[in-house]
PyMOL commands that place a pseudoatom at each C-alpha (Angstrom):
pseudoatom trace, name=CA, resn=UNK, resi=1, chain=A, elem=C, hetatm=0, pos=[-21.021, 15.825, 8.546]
pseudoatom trace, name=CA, resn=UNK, resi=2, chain=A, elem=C, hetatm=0, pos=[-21.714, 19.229, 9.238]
pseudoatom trace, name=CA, resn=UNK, resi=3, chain=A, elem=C, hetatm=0, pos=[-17.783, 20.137, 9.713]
pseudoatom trace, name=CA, resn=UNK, resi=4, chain=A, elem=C, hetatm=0, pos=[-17.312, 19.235, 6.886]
pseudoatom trace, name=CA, resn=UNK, resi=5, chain=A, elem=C, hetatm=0, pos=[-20.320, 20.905, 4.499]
pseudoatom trace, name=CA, resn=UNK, resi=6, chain=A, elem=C, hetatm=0, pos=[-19.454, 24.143, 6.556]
pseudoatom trace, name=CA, resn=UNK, resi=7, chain=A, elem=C, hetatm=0, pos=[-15.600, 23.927, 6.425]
pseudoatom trace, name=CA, resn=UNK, resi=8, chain=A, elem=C, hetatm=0, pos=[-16.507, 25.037, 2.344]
pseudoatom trace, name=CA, resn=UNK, resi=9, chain=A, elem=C, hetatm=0, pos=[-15.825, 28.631, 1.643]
pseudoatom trace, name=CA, resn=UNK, resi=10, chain=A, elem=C, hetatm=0, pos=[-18.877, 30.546, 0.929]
pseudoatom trace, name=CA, resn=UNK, resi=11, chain=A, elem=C, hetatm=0, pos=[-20.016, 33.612, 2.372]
pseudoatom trace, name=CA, resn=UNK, resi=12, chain=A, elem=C, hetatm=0, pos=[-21.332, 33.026, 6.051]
pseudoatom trace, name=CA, resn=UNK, resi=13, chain=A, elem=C, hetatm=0, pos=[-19.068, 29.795, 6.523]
pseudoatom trace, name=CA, resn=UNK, resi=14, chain=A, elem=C, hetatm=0, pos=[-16.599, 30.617, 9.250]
pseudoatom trace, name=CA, resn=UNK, resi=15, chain=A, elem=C, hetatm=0, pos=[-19.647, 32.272, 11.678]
pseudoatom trace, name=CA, resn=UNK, resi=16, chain=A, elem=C, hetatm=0, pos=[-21.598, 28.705, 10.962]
pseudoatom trace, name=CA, resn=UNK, resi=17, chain=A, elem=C, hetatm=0, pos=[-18.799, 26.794, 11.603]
pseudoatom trace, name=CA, resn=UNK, resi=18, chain=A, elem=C, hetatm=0, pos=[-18.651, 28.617, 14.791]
pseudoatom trace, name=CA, resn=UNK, resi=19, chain=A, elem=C, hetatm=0, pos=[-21.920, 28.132, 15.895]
pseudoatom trace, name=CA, resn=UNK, resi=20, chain=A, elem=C, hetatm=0, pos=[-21.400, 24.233, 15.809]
pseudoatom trace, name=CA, resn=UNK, resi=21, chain=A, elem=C, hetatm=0, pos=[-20.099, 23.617, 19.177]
pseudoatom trace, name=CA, resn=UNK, resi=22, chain=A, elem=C, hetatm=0, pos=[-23.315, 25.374, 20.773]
pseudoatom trace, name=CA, resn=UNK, resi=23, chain=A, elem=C, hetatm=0, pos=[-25.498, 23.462, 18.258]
pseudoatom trace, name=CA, resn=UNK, resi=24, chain=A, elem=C, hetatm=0, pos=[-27.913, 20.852, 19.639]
pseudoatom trace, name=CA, resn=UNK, resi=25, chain=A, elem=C, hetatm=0, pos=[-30.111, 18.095, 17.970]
pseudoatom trace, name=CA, resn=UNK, resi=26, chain=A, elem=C, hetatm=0, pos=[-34.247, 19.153, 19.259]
pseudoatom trace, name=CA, resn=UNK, resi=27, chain=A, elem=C, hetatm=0, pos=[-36.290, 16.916, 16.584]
pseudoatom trace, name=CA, resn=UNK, resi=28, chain=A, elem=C, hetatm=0, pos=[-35.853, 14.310, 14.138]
pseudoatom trace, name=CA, resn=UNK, resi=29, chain=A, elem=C, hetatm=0, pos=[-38.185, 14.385, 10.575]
pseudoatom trace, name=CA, resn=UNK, resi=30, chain=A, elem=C, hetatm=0, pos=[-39.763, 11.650, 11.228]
pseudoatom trace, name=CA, resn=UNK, resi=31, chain=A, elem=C, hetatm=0, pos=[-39.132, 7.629, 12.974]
pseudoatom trace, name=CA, resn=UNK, resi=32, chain=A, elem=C, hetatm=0, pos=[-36.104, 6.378, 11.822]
pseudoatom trace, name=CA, resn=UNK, resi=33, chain=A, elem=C, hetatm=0, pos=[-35.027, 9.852, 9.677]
pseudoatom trace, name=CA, resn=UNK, resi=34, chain=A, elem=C, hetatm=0, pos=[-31.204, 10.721, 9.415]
pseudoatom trace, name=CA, resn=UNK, resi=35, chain=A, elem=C, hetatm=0, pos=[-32.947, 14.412, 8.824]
pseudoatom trace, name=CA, resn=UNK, resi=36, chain=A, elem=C, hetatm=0, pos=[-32.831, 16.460, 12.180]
pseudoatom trace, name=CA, resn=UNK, resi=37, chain=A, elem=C, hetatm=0, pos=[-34.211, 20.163, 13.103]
pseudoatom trace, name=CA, resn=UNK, resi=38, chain=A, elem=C, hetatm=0, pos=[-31.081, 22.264, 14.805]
pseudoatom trace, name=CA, resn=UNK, resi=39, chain=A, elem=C, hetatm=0, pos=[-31.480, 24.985, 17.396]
pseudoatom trace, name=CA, resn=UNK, resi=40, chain=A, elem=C, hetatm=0, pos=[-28.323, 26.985, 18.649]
pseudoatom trace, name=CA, resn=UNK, resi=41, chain=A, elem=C, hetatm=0, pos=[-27.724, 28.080, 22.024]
pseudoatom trace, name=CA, resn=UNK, resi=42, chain=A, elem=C, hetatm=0, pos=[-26.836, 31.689, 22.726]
pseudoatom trace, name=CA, resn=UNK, resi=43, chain=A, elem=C, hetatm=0, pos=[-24.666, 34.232, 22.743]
pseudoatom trace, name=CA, resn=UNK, resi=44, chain=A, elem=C, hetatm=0, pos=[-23.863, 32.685, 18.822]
pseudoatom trace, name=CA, resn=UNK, resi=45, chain=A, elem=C, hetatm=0, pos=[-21.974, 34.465, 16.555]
pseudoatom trace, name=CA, resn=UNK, resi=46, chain=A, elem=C, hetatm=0, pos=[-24.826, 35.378, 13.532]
pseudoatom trace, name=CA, resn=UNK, resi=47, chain=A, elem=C, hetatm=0, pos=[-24.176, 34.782, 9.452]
pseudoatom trace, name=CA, resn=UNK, resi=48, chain=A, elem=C, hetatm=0, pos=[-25.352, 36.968, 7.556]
pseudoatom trace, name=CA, resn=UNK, resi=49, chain=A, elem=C, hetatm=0, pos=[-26.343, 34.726, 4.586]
pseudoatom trace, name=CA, resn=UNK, resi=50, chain=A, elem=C, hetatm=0, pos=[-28.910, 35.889, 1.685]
pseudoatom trace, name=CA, resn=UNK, resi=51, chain=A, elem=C, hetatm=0, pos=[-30.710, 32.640, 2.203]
pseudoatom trace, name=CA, resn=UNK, resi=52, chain=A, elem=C, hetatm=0, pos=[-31.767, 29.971, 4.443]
pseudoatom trace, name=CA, resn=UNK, resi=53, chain=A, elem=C, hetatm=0, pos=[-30.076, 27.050, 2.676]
pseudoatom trace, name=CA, resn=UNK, resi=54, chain=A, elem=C, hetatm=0, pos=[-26.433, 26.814, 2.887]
pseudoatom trace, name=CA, resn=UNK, resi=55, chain=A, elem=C, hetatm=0, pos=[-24.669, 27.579, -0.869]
pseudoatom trace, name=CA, resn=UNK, resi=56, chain=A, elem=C, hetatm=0, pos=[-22.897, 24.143, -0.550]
pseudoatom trace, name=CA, resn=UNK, resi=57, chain=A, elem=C, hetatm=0, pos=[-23.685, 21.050, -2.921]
pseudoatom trace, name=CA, resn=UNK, resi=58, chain=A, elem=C, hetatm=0, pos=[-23.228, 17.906, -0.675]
pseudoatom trace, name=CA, resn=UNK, resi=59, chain=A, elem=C, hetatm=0, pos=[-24.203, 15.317, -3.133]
pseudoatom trace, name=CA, resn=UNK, resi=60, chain=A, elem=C, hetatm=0, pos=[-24.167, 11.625, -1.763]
pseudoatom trace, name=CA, resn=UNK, resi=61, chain=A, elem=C, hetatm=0, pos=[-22.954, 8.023, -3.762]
pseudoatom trace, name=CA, resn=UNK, resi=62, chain=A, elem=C, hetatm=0, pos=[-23.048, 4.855, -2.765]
pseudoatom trace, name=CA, resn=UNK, resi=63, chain=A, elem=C, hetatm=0, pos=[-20.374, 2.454, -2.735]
pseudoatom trace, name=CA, resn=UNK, resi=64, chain=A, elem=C, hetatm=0, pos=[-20.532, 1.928, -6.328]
pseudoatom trace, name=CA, resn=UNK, resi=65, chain=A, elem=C, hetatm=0, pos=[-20.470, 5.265, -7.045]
pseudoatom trace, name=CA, resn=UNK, resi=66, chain=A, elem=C, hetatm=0, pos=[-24.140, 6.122, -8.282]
pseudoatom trace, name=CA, resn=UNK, resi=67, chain=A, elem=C, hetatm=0, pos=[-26.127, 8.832, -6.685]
pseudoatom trace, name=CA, resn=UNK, resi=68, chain=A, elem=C, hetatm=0, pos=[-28.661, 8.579, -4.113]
pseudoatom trace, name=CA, resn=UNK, resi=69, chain=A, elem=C, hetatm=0, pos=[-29.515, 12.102, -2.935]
pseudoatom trace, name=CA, resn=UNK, resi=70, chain=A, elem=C, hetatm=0, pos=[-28.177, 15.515, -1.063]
pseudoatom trace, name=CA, resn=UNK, resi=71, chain=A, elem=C, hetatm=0, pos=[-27.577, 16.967, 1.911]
pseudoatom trace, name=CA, resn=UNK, resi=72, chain=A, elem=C, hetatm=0, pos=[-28.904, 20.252, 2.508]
pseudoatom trace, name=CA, resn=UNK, resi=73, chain=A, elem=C, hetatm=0, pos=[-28.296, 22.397, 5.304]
pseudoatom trace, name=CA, resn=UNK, resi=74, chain=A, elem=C, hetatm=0, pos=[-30.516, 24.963, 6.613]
pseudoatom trace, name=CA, resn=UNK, resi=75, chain=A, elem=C, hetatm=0, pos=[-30.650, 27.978, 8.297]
pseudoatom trace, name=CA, resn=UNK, resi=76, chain=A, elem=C, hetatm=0, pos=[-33.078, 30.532, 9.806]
pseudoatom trace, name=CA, resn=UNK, resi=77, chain=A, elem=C, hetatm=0, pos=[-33.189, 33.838, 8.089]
pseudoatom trace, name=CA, resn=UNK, resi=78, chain=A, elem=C, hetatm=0, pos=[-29.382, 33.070, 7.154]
pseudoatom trace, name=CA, resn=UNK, resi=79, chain=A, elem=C, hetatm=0, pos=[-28.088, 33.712, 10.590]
pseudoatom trace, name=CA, resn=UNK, resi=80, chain=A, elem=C, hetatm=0, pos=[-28.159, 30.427, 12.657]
pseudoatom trace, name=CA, resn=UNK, resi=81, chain=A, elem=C, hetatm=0, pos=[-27.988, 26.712, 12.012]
pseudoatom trace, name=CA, resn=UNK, resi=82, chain=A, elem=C, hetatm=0, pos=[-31.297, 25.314, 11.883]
pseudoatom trace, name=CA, resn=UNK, resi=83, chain=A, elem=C, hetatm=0, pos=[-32.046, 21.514, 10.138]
pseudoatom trace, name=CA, resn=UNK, resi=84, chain=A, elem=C, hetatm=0, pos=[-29.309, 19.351, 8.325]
pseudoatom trace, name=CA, resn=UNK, resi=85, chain=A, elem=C, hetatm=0, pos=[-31.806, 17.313, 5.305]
pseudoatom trace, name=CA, resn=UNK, resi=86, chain=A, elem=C, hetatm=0, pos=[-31.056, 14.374, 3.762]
pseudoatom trace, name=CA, resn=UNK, resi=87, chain=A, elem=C, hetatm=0, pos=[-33.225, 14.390, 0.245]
pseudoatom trace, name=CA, resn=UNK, resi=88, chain=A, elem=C, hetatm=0, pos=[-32.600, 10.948, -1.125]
pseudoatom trace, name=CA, resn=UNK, resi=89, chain=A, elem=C, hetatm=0, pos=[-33.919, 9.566, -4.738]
pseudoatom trace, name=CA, resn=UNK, resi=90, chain=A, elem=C, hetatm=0, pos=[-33.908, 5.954, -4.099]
pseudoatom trace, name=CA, resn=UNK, resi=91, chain=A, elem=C, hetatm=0, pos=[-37.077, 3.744, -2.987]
pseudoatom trace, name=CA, resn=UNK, resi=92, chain=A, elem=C, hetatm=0, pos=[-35.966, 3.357, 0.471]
pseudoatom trace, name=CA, resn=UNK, resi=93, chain=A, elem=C, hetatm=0, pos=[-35.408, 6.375, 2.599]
pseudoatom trace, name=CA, resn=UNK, resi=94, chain=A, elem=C, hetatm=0, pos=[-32.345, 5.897, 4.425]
pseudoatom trace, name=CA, resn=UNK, resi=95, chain=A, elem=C, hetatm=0, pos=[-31.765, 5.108, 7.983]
pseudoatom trace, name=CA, resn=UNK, resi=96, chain=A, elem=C, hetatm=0, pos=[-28.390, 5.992, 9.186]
pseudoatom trace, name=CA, resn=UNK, resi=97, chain=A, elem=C, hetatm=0, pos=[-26.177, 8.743, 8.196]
pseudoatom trace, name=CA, resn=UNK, resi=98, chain=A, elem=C, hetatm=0, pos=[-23.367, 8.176, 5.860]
pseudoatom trace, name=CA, resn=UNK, resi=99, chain=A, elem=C, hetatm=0, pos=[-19.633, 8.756, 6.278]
pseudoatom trace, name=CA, resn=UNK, resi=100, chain=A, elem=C, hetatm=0, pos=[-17.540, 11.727, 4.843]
pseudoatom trace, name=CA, resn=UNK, resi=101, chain=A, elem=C, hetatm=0, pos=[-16.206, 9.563, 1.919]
pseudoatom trace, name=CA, resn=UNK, resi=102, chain=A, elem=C, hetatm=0, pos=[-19.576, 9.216, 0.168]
pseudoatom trace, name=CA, resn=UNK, resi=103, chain=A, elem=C, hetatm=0, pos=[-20.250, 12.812, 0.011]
pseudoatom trace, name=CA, resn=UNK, resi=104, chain=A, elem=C, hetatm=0, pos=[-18.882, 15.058, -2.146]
pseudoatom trace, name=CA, resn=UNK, resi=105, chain=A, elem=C, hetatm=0, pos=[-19.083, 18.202, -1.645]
pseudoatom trace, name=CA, resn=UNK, resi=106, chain=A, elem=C, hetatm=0, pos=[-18.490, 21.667, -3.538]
pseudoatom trace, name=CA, resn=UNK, resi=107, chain=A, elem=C, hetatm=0, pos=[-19.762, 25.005, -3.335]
pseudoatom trace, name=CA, resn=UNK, resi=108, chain=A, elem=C, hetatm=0, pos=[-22.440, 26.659, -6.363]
for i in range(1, 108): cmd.bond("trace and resi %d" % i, "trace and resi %d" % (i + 1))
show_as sticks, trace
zoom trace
């Protein structure tokens, strides 16, 4: 999922999309969360971002097409990957990550 957000254009993209091979999953949000905290491993290529969440809407539908929430990618200070969210607006927080075809995805 990440690829994908970060293979968007926006300013800071292609060091991000760098930084993904040397990026490792150190905490999940809480039991059963699809949301995950990211740390990097060095030497990493830095972004140099004006903010700590990625410019890149990644807005999630279910199969019949409503929408159920966002993924949001963060950073820390704009330089490094640091958490990949999953905001949902249904009841039921979700418990497994979805595929590429039910995001869609475009830059603000």
């Amino acid at each position: 999922m990440l690829e994908c957000i970060l293979s968007t254009d926006f300013v800071g993209a292609s060091a991000l999309w760098s930084q993904l091979e040397q990026t490792d999953v150190v905490a999940i949000w809480a039991p059963e969360s699809v949301s995950v905290n990211l740390r990097v491993r060095e030497p990493v290529q830095h972004a140099a971002m004006a903010s700590d969440l990625v410019p890149v809407d990644a807005h999630v539908h279910d199969q019949s097409g409503e929408y159920v929430g966002e993924l949001l990618v963060w950073t820390e200070g704009g330089a490094t990957l640091a958490a990949l969210e999953y905001a949902w607006v249904t009841d039921e927080m979700p418990t497994s990550l979805l595929t590429v075809d039910e995001v869609r995805i475009s830059v603000h």
